[in-house]
Backbone as a chain_set.jsonl record, in Angstrom:
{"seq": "XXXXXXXXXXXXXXXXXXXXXXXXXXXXXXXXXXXXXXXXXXXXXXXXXXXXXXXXXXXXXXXXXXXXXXXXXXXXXXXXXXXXXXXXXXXXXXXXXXXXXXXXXXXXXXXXXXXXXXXXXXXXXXXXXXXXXXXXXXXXXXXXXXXXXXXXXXXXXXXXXXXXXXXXXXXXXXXXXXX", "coords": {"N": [[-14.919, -21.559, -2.906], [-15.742, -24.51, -3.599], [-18.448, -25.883, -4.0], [-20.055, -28.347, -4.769], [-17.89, -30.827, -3.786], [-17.889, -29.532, -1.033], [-15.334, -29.254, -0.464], [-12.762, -26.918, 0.084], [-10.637, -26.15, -1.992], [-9.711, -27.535, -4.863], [-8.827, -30.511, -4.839], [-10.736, -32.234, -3.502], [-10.524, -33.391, -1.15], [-10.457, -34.078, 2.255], [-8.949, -32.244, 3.345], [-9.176, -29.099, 3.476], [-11.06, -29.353, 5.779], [-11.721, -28.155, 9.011], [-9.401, -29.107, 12.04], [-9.892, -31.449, 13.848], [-10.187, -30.925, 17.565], [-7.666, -32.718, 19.471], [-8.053, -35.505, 21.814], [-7.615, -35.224, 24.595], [-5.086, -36.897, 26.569], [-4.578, -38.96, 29.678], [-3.079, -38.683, 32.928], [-2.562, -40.246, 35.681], [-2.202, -39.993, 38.99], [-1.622, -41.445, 41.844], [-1.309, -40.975, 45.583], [-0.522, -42.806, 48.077], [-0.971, -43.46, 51.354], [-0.059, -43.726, 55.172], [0.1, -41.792, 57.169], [-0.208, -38.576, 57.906], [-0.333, -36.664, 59.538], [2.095, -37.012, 61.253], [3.94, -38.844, 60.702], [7.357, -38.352, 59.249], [8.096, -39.616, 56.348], [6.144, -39.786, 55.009], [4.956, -37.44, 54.962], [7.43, -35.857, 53.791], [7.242, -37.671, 51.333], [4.949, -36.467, 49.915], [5.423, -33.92, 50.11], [7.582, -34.126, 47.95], [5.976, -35.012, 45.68], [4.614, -33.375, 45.189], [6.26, -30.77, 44.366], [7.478, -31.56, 42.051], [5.444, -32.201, 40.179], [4.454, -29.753, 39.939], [6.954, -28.479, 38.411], [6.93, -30.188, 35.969], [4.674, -30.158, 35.302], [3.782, -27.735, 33.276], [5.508, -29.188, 31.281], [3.882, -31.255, 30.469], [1.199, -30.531, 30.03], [1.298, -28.943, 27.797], [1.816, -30.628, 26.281], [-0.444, -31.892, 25.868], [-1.442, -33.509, 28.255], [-3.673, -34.61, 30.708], [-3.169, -34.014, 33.71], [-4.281, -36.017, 36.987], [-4.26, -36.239, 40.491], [-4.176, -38.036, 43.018], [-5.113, -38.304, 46.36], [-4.72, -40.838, 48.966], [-5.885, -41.685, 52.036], [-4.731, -44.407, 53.553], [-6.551, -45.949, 55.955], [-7.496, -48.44, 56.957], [-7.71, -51.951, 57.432], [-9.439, -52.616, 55.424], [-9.294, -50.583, 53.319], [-6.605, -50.818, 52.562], [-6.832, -53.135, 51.232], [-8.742, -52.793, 49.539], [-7.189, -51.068, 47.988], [-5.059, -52.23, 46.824], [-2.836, -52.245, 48.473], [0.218, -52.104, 49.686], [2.594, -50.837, 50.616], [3.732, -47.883, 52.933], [5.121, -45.018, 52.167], [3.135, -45.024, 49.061], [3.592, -44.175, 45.525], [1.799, -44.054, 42.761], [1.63, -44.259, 38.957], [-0.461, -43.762, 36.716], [-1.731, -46.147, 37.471], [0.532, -47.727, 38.028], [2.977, -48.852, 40.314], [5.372, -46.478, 41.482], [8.395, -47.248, 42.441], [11.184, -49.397, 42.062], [11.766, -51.91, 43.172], [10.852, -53.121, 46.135], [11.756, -51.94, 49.053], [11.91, -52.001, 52.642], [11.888, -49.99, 55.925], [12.637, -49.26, 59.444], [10.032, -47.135, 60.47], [9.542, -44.676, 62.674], [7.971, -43.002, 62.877], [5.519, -44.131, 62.433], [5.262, -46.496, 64.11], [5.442, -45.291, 66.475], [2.666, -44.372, 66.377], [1.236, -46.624, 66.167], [2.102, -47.97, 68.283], [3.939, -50.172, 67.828], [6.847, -52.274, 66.591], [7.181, -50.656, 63.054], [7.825, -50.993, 59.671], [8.263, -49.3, 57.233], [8.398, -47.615, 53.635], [11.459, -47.591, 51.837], [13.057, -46.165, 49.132], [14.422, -46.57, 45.94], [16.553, -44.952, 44.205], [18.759, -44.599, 41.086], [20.763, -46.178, 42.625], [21.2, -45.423, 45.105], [19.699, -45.298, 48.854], [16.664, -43.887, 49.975], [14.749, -42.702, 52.003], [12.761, -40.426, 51.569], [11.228, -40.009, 48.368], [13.159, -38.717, 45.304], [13.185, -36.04, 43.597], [13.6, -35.845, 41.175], [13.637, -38.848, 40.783], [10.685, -39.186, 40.611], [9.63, -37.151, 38.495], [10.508, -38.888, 36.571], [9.763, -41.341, 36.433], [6.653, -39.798, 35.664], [7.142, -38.861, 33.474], [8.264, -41.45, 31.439], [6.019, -42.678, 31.672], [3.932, -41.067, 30.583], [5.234, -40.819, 28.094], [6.146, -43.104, 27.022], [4.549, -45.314, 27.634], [5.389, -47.375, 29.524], [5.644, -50.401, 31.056], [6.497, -50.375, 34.69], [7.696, -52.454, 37.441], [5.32, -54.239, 38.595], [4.331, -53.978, 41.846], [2.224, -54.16, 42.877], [0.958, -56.804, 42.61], [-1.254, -57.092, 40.563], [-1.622, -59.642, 39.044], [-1.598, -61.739, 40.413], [-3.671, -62.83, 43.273], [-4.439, -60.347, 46.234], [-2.794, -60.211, 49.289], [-2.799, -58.935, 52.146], [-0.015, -57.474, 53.361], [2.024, -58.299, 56.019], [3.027, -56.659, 57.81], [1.439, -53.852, 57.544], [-0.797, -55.479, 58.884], [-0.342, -55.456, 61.18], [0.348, -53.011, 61.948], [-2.208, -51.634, 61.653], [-3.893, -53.522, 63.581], [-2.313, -52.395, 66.285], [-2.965, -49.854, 66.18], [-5.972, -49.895, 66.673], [-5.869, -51.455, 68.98], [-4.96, -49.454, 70.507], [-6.558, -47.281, 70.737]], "CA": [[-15.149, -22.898, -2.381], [-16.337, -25.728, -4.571], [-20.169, -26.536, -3.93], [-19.908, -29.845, -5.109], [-17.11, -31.219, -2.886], [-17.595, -29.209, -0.287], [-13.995, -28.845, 0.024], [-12.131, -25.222, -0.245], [-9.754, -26.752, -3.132], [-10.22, -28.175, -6.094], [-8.513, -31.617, -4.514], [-11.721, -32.987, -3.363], [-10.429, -34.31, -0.136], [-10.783, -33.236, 3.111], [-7.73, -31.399, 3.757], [-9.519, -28.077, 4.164], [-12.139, -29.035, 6.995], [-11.141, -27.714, 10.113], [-9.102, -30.247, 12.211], [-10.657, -31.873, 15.275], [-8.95, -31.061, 18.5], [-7.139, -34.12, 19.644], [-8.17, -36.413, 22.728], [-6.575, -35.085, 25.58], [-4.393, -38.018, 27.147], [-4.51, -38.364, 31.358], [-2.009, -39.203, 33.544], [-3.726, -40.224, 36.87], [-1.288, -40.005, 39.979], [-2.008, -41.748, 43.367], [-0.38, -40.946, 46.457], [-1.227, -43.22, 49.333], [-0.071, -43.268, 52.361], [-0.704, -44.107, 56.138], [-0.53, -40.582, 57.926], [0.408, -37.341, 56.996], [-0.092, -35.652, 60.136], [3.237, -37.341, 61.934], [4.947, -39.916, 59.595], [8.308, -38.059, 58.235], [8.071, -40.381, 55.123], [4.876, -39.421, 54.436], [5.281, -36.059, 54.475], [8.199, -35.735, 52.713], [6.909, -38.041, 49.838], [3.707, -35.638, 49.593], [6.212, -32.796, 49.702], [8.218, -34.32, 46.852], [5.124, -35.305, 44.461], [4.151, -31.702, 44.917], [6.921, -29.989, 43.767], [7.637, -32.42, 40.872], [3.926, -32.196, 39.364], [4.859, -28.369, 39.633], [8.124, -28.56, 37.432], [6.706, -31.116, 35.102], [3.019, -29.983, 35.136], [3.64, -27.309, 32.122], [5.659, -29.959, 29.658], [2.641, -32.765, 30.325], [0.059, -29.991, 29.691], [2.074, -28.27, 26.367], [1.854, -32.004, 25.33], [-1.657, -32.312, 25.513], [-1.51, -34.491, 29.08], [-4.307, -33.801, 31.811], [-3.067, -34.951, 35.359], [-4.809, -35.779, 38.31], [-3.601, -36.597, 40.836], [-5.614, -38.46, 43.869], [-4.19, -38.058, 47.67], [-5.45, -41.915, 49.476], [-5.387, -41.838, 53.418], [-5.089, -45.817, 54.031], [-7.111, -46.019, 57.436], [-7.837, -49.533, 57.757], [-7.227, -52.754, 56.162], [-10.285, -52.696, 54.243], [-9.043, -49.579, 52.239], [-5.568, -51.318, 52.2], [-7.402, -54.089, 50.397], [-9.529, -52.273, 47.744], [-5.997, -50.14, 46.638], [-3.842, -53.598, 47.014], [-1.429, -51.205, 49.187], [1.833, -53.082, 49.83], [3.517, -49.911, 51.7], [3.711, -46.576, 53.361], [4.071, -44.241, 51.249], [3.332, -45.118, 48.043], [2.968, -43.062, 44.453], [1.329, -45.095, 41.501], [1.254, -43.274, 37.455], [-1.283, -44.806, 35.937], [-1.615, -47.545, 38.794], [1.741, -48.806, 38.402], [4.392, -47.973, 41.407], [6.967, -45.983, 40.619], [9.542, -47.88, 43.121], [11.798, -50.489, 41.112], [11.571, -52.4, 44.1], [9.93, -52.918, 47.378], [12.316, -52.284, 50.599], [11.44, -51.074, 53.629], [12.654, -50.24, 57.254], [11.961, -49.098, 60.516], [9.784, -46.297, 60.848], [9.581, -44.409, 64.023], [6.968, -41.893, 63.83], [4.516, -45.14, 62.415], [5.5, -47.171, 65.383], [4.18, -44.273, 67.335], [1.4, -44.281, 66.041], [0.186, -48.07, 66.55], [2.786, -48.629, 69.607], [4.965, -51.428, 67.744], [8.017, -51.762, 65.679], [6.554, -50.876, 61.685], [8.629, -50.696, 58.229], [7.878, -48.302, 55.582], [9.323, -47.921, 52.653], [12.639, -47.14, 51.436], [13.008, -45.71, 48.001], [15.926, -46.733, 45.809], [16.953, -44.045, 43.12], [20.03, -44.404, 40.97], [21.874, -46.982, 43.322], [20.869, -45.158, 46.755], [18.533, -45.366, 49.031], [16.098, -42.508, 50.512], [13.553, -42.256, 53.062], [11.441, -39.618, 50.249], [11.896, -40.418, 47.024], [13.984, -37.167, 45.277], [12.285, -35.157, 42.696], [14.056, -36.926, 39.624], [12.51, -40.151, 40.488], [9.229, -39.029, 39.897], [9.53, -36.941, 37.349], [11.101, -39.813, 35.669], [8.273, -42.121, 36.21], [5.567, -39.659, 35.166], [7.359, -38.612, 32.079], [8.577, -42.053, 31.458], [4.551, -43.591, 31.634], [3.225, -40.284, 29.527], [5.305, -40.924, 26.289], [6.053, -44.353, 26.555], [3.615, -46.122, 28.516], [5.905, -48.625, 29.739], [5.302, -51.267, 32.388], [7.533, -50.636, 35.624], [7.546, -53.653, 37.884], [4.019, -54.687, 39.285], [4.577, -54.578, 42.543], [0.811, -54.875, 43.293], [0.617, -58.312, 42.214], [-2.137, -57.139, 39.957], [-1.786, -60.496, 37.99], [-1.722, -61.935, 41.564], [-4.461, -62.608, 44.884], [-3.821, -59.459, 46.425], [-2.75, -60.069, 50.382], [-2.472, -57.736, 53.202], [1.148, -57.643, 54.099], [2.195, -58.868, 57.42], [3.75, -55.36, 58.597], [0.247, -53.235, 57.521], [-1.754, -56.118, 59.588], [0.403, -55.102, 62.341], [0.066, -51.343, 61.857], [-3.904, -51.254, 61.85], [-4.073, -54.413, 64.797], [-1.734, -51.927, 66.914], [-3.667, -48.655, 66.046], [-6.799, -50.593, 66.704], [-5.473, -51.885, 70.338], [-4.255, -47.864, 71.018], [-8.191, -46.725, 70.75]], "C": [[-15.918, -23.706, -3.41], [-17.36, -26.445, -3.761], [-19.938, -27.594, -3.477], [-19.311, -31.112, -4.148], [-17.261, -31.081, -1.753], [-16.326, -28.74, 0.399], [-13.653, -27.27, -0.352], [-11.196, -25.62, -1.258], [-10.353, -27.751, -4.064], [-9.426, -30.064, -5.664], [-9.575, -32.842, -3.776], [-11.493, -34.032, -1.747], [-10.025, -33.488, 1.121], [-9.763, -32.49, 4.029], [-7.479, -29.804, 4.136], [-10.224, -28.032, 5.231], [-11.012, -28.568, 8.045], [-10.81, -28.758, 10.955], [-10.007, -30.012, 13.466], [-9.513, -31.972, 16.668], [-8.615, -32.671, 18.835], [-7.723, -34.279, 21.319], [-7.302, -35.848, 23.616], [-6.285, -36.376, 26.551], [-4.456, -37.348, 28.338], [-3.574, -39.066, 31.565], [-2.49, -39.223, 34.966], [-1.887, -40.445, 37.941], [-1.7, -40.505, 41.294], [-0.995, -41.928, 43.952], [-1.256, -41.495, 47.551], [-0.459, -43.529, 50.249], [-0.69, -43.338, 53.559], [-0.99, -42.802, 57.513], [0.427, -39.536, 57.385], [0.81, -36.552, 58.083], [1.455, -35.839, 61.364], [4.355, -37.998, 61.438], [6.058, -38.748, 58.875], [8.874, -38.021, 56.752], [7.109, -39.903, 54.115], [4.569, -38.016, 54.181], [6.287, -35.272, 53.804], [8.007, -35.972, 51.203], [5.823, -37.016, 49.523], [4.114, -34.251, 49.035], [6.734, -32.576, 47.578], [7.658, -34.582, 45.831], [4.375, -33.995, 44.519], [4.808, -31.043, 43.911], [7.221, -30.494, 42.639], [6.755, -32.456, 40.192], [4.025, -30.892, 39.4], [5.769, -28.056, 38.587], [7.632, -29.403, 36.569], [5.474, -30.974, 34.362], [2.912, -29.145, 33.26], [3.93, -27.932, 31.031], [4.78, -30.826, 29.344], [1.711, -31.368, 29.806], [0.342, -29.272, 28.162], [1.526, -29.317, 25.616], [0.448, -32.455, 25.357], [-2.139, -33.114, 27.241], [-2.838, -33.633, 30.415], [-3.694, -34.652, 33.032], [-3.466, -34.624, 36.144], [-4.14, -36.508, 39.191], [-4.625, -36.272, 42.384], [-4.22, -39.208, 45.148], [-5.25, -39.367, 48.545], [-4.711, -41.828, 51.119], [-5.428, -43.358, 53.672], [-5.39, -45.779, 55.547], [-7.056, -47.091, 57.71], [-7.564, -50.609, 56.89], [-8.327, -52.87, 54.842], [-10.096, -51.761, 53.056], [-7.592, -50.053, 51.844], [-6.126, -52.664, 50.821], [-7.688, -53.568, 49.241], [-8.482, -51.478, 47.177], [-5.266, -51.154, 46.64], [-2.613, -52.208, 47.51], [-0.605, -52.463, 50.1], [2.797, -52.45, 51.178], [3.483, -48.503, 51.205], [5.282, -45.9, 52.509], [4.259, -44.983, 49.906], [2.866, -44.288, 46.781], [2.927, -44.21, 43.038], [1.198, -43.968, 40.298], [0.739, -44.626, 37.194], [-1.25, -46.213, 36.239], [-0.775, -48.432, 38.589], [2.645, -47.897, 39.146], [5.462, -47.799, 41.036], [8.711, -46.225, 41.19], [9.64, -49.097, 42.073], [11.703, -51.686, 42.276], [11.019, -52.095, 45.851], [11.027, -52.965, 48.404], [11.766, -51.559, 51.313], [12.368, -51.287, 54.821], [12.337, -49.486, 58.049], [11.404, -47.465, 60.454], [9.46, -45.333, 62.147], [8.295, -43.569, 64.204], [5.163, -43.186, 63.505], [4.365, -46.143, 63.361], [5.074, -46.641, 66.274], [3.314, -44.534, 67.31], [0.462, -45.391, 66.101], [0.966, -48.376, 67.632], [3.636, -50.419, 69.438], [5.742, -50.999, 67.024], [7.24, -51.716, 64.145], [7.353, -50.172, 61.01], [7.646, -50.213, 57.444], [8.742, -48.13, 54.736], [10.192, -46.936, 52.333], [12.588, -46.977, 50.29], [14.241, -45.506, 47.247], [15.94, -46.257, 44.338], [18.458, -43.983, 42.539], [21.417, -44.962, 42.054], [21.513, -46.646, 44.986], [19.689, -44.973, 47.222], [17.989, -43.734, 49.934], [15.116, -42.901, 51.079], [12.252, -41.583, 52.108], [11.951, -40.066, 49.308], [12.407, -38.964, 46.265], [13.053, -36.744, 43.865], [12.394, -35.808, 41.42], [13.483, -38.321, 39.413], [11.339, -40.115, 40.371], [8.864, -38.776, 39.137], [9.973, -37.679, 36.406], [10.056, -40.871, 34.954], [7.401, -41.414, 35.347], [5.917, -39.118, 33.467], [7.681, -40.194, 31.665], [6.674, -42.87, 30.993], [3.352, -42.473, 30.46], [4.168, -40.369, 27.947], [5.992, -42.419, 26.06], [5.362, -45.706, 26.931], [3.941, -47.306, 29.484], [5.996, -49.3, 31.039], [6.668, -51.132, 33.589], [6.946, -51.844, 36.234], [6.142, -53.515, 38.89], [4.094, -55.376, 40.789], [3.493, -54.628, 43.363], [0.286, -55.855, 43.211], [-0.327, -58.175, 41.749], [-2.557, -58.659, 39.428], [-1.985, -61.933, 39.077], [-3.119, -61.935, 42.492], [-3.354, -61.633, 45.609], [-4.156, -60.428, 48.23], [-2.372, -59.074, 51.112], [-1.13, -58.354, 53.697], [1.144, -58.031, 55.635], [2.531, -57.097, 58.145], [2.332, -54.536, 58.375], [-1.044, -54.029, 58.35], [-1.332, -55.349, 61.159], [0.656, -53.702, 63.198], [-1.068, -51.058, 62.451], [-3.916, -52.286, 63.306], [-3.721, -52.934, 66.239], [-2.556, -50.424, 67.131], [-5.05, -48.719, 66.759], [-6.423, -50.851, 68.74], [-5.22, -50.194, 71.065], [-5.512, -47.499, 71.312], [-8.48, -46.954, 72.343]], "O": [[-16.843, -23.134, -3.987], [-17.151, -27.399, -3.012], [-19.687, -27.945, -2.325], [-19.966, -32.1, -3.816], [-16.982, -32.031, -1.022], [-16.214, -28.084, 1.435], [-14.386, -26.595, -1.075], [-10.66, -24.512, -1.249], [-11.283, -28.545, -3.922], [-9.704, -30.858, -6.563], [-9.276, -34.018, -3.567], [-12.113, -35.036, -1.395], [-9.391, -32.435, 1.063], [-9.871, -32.248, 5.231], [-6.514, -29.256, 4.668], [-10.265, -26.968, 5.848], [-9.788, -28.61, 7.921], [-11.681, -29.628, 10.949], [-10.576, -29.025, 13.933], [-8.51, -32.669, 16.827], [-9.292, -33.624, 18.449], [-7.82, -33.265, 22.01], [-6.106, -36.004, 23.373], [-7.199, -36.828, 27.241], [-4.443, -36.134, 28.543], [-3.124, -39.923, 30.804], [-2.831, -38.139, 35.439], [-0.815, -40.913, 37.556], [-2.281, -39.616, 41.918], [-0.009, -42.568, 43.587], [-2.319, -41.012, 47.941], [0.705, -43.87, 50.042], [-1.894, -43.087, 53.494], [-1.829, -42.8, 58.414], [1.442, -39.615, 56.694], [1.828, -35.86, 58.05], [1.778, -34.946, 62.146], [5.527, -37.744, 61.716], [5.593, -38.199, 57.876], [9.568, -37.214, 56.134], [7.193, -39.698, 52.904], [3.954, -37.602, 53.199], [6.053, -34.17, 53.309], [8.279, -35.257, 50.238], [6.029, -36.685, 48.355], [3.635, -33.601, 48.105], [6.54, -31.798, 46.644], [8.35, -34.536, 44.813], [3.482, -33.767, 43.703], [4.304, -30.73, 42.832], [7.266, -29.55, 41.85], [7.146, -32.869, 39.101], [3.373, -30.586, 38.402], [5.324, -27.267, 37.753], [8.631, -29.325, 35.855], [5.189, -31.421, 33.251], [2.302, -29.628, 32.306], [3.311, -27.768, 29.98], [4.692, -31.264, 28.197], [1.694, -31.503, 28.582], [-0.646, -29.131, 27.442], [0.903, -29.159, 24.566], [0.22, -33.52, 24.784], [-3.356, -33.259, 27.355], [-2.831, -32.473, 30.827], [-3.825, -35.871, 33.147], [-3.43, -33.452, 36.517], [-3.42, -37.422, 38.786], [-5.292, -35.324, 42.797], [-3.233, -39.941, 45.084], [-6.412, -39.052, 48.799], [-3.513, -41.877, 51.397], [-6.531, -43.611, 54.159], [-4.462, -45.577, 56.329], [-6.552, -47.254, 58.822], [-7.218, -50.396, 55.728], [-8.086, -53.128, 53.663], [-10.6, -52.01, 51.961], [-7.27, -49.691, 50.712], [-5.641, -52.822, 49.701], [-7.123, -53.753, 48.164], [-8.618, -51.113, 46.01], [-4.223, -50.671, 46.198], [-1.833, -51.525, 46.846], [-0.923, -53.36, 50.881], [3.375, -52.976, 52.129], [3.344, -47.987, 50.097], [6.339, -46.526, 52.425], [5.338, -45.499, 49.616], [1.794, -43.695, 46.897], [3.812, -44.912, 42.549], [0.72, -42.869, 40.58], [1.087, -45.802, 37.303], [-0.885, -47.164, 35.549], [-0.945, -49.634, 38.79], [3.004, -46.747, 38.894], [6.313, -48.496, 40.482], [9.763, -45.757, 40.755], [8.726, -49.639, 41.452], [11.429, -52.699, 41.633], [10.893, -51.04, 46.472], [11.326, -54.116, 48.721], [11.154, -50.558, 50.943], [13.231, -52.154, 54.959], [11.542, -48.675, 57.574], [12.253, -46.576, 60.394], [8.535, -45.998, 62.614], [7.678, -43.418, 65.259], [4.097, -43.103, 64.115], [3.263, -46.688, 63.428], [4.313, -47.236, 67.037], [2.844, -45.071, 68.313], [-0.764, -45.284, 66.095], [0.452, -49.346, 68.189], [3.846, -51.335, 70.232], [5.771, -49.832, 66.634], [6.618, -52.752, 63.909], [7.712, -49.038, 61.329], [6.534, -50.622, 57.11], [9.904, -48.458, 54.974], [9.969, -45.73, 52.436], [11.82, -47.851, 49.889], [15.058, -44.637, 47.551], [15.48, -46.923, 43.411], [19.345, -43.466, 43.218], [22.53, -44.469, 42.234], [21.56, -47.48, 45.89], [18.722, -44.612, 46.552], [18.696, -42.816, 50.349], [14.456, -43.683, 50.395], [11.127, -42.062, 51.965], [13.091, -40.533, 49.31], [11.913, -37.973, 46.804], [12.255, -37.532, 43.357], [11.463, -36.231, 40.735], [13.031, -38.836, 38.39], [10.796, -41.142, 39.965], [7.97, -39.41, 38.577], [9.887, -37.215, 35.268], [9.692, -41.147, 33.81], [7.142, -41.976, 34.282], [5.116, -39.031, 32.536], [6.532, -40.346, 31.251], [6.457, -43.512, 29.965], [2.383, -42.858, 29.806], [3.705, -39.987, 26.872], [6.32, -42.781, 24.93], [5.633, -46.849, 26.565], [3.125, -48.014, 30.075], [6.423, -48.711, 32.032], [7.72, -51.733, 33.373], [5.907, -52.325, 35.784], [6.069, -52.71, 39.818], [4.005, -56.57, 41.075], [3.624, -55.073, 44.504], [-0.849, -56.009, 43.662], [-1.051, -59.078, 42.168], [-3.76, -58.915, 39.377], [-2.432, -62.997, 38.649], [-3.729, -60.87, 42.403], [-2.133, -61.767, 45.689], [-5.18, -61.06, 48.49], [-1.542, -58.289, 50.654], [-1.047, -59.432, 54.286], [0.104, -57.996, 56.292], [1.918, -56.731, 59.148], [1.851, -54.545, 59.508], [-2.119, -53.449, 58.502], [-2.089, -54.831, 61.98], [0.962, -53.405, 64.353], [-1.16, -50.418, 63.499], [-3.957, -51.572, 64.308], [-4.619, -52.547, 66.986], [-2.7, -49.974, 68.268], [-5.379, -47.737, 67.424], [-7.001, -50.135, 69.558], [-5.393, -50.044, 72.274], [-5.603, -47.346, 72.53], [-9.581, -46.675, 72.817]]}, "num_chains": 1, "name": "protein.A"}
């Protein structure tokens, strides 16, 4: 080793130190949603961001990626507020929603559950629509936001005054009146 330099080669530049591990990159996952213990929707989507962060989990972690991934019960509108939640269920990478668009339609076991008619969302993959969203559309998203970071459509109106939908006023009012 050369004193002088400090380096292990006579090239004087620091091409022998030992490298510095790299920055491990996150990939944050939120699943929120309005009940788990009856909603169909909601337990399906929970299903389906399970098994998909299972199959996907080893190529994000090979690649350096840590993911967490954070399970939101929306109770009331005030927690609808502070996540700007739009609709039942929803899954955000790196707090953008991974639906290309927002539809929804009648849910039955959420209508139960506050005693009116309430839409949740529909999930439109490759031309059709689904009730859960299917395993490929997620893993699409979260690979899709870990190597290219790229903006899907903001359908939080981040850039936006966030409002409480009309159908989630209608949810909690109804839930609220059931008590």
């Amino acid at each position: 080793m050369d004193i002088k330099s400090g380096s292990c080669c006579s090239c004087g530049s620091d091409c022998c130190k030992p490298e510095s591990k790299p920055e491990q990159k996150k990939i944050s996952i939120d699943f929120l949603y309005l009940d788990l213990s009856t909603c169909e929707r909601c337990q399906g989507t929970e299903d389906s961001l399970e098994q998909s962060i299972d199959e996907v989990s080893a190529v994000l972690e090979a690649a350096g990626f840590k993911v967490t991934v954070n399970k939101i019960n929306i109770t009331s509108e005030e927690l609808a507020v502070k996540y700007q939640f739009i609709s039942s269920p929803t899954i955000r990478v790196n707090g953008r929603d991974i639906a290309g668009e927002l539809k929804e339609n009648c849910c039955k076991e959420c209508g139960d559950l506050c005693g009116d008619d309430v839409e949740c969302r529909v999930w439109i993959y490759e031309g059709k629509e689904y009730n859960v969203p299917p395993k490929g559309m997620i893993i699409n998203a979260i690979l899709k936001e870990a190597y290219s970071g790229s903006q899907n459509v903001d359908l939080n109106n981040t850039n936006n005054e966030y409002r409480l939908p009309d159908n989630l006023k209608k949810f909690f009012e109804g839930q609220e009146n059931n008590k």
